[in-house]
C-alpha positions as CSV (number, residue, x, y, z in Angstrom):
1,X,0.0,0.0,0.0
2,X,0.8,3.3,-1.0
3,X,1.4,5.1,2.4
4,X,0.6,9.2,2.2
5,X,0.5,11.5,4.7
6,X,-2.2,13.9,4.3
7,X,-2.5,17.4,5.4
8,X,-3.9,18.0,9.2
9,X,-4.6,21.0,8.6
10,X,-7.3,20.9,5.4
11,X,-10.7,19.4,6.3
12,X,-9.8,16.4,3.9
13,X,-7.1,15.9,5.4
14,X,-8.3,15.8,9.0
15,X,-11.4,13.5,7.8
16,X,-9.1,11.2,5.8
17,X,-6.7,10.5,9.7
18,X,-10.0,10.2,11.6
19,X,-10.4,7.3,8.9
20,X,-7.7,5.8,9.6
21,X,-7.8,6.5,13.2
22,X,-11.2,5.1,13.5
23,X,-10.6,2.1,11.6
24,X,-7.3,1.2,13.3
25,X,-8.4,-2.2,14.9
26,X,-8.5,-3.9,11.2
27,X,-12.1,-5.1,12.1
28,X,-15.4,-3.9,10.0
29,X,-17.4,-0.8,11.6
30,X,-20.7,0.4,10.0
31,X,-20.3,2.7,8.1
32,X,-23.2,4.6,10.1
33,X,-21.3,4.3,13.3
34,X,-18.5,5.9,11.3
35,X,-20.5,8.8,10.1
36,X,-22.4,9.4,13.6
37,X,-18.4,9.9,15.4
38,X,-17.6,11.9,12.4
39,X,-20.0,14.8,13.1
40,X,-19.7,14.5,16.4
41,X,-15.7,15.0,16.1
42,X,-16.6,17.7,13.9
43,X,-16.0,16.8,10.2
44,X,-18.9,17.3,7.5
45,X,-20.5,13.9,5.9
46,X,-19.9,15.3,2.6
47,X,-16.1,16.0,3.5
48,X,-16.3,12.3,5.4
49,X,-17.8,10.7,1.8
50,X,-15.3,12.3,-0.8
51,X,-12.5,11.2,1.8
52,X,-13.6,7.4,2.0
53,X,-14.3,7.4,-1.7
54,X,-10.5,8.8,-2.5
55,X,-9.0,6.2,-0.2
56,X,-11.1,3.1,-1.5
57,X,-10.1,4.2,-5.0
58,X,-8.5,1.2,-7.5
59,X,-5.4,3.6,-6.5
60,X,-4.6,3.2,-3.1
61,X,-7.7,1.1,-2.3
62,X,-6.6,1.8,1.5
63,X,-10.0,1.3,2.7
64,X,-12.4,-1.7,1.5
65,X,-16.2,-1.4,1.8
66,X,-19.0,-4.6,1.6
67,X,-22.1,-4.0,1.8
68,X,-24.1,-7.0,4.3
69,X,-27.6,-7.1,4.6
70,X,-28.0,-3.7,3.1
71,X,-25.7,-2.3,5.9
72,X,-22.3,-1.1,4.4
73,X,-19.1,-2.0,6.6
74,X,-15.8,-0.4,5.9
75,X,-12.6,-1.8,7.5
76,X,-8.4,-0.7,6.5
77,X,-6.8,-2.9,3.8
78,X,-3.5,-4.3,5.6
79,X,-0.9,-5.8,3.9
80,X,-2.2,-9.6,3.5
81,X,-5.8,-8.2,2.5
82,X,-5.4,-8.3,-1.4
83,X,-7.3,-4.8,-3.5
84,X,-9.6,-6.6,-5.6
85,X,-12.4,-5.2,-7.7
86,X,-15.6,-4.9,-5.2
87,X,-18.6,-7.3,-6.9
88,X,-20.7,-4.2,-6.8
89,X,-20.3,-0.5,-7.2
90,X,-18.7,1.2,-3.7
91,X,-21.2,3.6,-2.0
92,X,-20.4,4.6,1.7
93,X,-23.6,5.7,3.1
């Protein structure tokens, strides 16, 4: 994985270390759990969307999304998790 460091000072860049902060376990969180300690640390749900849609990008694909029972659950990519193509199109919320 392509490691970047983004910029704490720029809204995407503080919603894009939250990500990662948030999803630092390795295990699945629903994504509206995620979005619920978003706003409440602050950051916008459209800021929150365009970040988690950059990082699951074919690029970087640093976060993976699956959608389960019409819940969506997103969870970090580590480095034995292969980026493969999602069997339907990515939506966060």
């Amino acid at each position: 994985i392509l490691q970047r460091r983004p910029k704490e000072d720029s809204s995407a860049g503080a919603a894009e270390l939250f990500v990662k902060q948030y999803l630092a376990d390795g295990q699945e969180h629903a994504s509206d759990d995620m979005l619920a300690a978003a706003l409440a640390a602050g950051i916008k749900e459209n800021t929150l969307k365009k970040t988690r849609a950059s990082m699951g990008s074919k690029g970087t694909r640093e976060v993976i999304s699956t959608q389960i029972d019409g819940q969506w659950f997103c969870k970090l990519r580590n480095a034995t998790t292969p980026a493969v193509e999602p069997s339907e199109p990515e939506q966060m919320f």
